[in-house]
GUGU-740036 format. One record per residue: residue number from 1; residue in three letters; x negated, y negated, z of N, C-alpha, C in turn. Coordinates in steps of 0.05 Angstrom, whole numbers, m for minus. Last residue first. Example, Ala and Ser with C-alpha at 12.3 -4.5 7.8 and 13.67 -1.06 7.14 Angstrom:
   resi   resn     n_xx     n_yy     n_zz    ca_xx    ca_yy    ca_zz     c_xx     c_yy     c_zz
      2    Ser     m257       45      142     m273       21      143     m258       m1      157
      1    Ala     m264      114      156     m246       90      156     m264       66      156
This chain:
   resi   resn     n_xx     n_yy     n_zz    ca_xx    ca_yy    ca_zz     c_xx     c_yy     c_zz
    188    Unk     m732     1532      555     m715     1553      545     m737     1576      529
    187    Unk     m764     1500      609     m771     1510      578     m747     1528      569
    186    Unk     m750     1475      668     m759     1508      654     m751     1504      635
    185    Unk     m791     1423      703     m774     1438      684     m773     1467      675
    184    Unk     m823     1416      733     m804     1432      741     m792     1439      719
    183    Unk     m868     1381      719     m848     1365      745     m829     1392      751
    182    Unk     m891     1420      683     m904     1410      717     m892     1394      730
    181    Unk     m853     1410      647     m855     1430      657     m879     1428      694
    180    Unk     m868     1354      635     m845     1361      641     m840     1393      653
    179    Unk     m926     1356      617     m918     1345      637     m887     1342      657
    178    Unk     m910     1395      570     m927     1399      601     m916     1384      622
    177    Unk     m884     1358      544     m873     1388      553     m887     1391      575
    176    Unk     m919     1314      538     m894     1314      545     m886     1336      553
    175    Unk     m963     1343      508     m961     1327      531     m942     1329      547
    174    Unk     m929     1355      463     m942     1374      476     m943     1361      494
    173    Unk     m879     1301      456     m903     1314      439     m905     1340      464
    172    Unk     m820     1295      476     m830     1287      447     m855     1297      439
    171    Unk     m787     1287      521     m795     1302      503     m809     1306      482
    170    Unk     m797     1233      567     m775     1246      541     m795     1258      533
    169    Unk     m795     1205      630     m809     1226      624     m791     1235      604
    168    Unk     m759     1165      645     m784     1149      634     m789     1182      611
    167    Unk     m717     1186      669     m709     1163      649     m733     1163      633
    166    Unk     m733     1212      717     m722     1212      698     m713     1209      676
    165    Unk     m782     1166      739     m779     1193      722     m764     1208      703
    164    Unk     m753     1100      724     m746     1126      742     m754     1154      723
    163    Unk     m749     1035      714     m767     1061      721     m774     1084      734
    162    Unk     m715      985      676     m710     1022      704     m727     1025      694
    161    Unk     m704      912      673     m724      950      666     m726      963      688
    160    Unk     m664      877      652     m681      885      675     m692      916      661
    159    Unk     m644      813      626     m648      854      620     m664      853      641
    158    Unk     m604      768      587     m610      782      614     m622      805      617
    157    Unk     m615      733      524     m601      767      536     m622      774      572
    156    Unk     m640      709      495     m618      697      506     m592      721      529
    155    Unk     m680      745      454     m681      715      468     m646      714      472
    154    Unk     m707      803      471     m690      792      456     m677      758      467
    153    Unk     m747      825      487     m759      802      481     m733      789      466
    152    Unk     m729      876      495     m738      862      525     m741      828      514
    151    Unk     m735      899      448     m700      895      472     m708      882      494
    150    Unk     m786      899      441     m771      892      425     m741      885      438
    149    Unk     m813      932      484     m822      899      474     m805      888      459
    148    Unk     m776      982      465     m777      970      494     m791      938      493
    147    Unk     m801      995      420     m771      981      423     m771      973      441
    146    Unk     m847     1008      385     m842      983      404     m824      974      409
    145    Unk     m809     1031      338     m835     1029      353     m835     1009      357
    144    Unk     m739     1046      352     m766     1046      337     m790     1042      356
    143    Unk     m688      998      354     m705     1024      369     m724     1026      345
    142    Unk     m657      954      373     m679      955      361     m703      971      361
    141    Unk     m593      926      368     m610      949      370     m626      952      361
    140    Unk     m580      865      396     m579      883      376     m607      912      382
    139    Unk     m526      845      456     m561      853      449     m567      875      421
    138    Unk     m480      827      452     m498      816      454     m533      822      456
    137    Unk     m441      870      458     m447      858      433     m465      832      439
    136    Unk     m451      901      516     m466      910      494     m464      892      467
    135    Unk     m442      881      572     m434      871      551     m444      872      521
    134    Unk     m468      924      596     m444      913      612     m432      895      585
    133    Unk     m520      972      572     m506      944      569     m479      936      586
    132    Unk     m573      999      584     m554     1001      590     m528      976      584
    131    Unk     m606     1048      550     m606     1021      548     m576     1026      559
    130    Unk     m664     1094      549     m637     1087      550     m635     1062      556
    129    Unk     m709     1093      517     m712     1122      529     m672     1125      531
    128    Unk     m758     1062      482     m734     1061      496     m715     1084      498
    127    Unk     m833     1062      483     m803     1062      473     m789     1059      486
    126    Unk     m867     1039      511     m875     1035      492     m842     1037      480
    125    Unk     m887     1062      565     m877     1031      567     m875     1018      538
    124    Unk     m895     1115      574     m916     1087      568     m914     1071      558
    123    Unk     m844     1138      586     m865     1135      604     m892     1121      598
    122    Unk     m796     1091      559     m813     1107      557     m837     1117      582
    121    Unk     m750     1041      599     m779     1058      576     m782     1084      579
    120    Unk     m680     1029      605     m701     1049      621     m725     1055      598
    119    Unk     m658      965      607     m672      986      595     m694     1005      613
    118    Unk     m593      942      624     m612      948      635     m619      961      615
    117    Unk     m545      876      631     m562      900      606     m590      904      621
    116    Unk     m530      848      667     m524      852      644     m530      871      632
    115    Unk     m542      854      731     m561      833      704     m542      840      681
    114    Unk     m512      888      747     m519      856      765     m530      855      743
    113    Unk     m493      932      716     m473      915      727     m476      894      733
    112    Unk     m549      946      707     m535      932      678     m507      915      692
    111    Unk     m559      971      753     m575      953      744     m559      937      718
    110    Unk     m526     1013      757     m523      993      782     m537      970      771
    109    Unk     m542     1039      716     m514     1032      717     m514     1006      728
    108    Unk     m583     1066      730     m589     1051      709     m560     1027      704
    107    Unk     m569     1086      773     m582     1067      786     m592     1053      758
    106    Unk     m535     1129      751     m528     1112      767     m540     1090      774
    105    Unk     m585     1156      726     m557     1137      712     m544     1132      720
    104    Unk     m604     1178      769     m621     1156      753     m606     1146      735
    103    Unk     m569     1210      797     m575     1194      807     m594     1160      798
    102    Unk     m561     1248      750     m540     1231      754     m553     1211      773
    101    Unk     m637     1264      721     m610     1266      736     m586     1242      747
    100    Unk     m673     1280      675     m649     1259      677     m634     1273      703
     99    Unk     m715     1320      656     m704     1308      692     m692     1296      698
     98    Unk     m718     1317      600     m714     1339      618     m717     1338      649
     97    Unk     m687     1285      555     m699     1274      576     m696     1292      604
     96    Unk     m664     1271      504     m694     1291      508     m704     1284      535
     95    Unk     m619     1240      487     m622     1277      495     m648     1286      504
     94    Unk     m617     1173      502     m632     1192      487     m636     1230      499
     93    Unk     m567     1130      507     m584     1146      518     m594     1173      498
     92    Unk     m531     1071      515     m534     1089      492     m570     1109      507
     91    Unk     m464     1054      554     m508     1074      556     m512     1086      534
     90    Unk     m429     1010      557     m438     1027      529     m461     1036      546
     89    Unk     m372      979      575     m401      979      573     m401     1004      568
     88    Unk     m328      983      509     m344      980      524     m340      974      556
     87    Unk     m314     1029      457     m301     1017      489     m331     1008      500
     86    Unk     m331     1037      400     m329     1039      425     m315     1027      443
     85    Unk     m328     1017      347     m318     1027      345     m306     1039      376
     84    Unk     m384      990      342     m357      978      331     m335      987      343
     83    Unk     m418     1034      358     m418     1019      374     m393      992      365
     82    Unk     m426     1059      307     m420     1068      330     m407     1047      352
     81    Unk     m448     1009      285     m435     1026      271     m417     1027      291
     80    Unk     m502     1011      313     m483      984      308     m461      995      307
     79    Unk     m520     1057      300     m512     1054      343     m497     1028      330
     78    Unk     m536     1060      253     m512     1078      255     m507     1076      291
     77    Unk     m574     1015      252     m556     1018      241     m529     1033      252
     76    Unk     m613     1045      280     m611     1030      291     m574     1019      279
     75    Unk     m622     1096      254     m618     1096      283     m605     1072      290
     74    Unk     m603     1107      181     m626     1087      206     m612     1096      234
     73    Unk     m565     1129      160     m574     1105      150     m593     1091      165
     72    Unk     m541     1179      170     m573     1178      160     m568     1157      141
     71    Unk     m492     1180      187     m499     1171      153     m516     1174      136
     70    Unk     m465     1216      236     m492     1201      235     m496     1205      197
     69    Unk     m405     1215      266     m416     1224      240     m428     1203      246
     68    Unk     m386     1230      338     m389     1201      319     m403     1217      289
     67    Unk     m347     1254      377     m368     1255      364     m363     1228      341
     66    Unk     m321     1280      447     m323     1263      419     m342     1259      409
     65    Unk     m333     1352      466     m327     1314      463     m331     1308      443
     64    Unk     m344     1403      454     m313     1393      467     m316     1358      471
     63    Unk     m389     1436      427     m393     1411      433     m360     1406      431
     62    Unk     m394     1491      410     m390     1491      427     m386     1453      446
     61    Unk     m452     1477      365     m438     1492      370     m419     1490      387
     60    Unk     m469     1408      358     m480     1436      369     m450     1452      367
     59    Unk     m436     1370      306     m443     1362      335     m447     1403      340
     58    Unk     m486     1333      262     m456     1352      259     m456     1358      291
     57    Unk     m500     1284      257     m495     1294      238     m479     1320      229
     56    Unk     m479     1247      314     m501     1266      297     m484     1272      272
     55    Unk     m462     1218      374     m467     1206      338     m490     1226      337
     54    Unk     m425     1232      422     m441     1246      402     m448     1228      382
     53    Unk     m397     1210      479     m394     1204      446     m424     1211      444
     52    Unk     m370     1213      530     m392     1219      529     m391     1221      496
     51    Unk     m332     1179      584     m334     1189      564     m356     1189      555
     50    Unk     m342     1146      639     m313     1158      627     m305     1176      603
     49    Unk     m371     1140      697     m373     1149      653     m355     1171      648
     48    Unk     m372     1139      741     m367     1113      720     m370     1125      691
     47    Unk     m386     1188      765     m361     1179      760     m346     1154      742
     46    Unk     m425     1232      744     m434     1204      745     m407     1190      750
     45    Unk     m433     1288      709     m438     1280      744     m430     1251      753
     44    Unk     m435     1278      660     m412     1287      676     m408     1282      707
     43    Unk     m490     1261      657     m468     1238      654     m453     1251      666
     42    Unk     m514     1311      672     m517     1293      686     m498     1270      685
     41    Unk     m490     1338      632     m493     1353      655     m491     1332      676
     40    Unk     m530     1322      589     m492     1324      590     m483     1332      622
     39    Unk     m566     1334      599     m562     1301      593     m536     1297      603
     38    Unk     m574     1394      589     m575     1371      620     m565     1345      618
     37    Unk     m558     1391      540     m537     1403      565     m547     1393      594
     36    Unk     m605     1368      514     m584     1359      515     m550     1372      533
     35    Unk     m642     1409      530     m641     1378      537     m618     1358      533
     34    Unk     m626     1460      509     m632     1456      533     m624     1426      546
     33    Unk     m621     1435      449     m595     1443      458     m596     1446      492
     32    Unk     m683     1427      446     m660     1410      436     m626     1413      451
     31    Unk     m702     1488      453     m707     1465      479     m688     1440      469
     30    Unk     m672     1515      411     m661     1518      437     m669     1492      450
     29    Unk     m703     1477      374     m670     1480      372     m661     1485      401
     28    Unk     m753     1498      384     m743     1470      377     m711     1468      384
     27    Unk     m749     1556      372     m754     1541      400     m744     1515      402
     26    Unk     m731     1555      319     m711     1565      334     m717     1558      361
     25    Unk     m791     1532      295     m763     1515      289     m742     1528      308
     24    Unk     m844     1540      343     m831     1551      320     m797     1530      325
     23    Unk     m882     1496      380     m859     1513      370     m849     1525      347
     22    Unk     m926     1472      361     m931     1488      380     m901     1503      391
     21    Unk     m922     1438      319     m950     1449      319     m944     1473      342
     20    Unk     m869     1413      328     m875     1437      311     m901     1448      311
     19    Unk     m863     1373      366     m876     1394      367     m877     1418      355
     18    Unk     m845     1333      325     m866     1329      342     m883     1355      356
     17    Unk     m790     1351      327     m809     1357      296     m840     1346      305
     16    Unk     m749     1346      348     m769     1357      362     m794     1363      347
     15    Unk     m699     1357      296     m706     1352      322     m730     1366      332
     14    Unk     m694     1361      246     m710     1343      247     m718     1330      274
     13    Unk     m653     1398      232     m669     1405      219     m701     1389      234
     12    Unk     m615     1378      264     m617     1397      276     m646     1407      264
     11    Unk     m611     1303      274     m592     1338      252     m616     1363      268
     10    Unk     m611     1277      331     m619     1278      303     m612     1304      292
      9    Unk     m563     1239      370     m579     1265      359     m586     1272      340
      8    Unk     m544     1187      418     m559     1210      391     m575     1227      387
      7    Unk     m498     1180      451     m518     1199      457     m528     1210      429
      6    Unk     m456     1144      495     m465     1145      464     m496     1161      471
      5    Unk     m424     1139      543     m452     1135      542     m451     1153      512
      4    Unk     m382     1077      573     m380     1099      554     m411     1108      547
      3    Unk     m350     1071      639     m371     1063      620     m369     1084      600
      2    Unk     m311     1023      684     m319     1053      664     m332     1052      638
      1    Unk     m322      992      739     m326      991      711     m330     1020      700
């Protein structure tokens, strides 16, 4: 099965805006552009993913794949959208995930092939980090808060949950950096 992994990204103005207390806006940007060349880095690695689709608002500098225009009509909305328009099975997956390696989207893979649709959480089991579908028009998108309770609770839909560092540990406050930097990461 060849898969397609859809990858959003918020405009450039409004990434990482969690840690503005402790970056300046051009850190933001680099660690943004950091996290998202591993992401990339890692799908490439992965022989089942046949393609790697952008939905943002304008795609980084130097961005050679396909891209989707983000409407800023909602997250949830513009992956429907997106997602009309795809090849499916679909990994819609989140850029901020500074230990993603190919081996944990393989084994997010392996999981959506036997059950249908896999979700990797948040590291506190609160959001949804990546979602893997084998038959993606059957589960609607329900990111936000408490998405992971929310994609998990969808009645009539098969799902298993990955829990792999990788997958779990995203970007998003001070915490997060640390704790991402004490697994190894290096910070741009």
């Amino acid at each position: 099965m060849i898969w397609t992994a859809l990858v959003p990204l918020k405009s450039e103005a409004a990434r990482k805006s969690r840690l503005a207390m402790r970056l300046a806006p051009a850190e933001r940007i680099a660690l943004s552009h950091a996290l998202l060349g591993r992401l990339t880095t890692a799908l490439r690695a992965v022989p089942r993913i046949g393609s790697i689709v952008l939905l943002t608002d304008a795609p980084p500098t130097g961005w050679n794949e396909r891209w989707i225009l983000d409407r800023d009509r909602g997250l949830n909305a513009e992956l429907e959208e997106a997602r009309s328009v795809l090849e499916t099975p679909l990994v819609v997956i989140h850029p901020d995930l500074p230990l993603v390696e190919p081996d944990d989207l393989e084994f997010l893979i392996d999981a959506a092939e036997e059950i249908g649709c896999a979700i990797a959480p948040d590291r506190h089991g609160e959001g949804t980090n990546a979602l893997a579908m084998a038959r993606p028009a059957s589960l609607a998108f329900q990111f936000g808060t408490d998405s992971f309770a929310r994609h998990c609770g969808t009645p009539g839909v098969a799902i298993t949950s990955v829990r792999r560092l990788g997958l779990s540990l995203d970007c998003d406050t001070p915490g997060d950096l640390d704790r991402a930097i004490a697994e190894g990461f290096v910070a741009p």
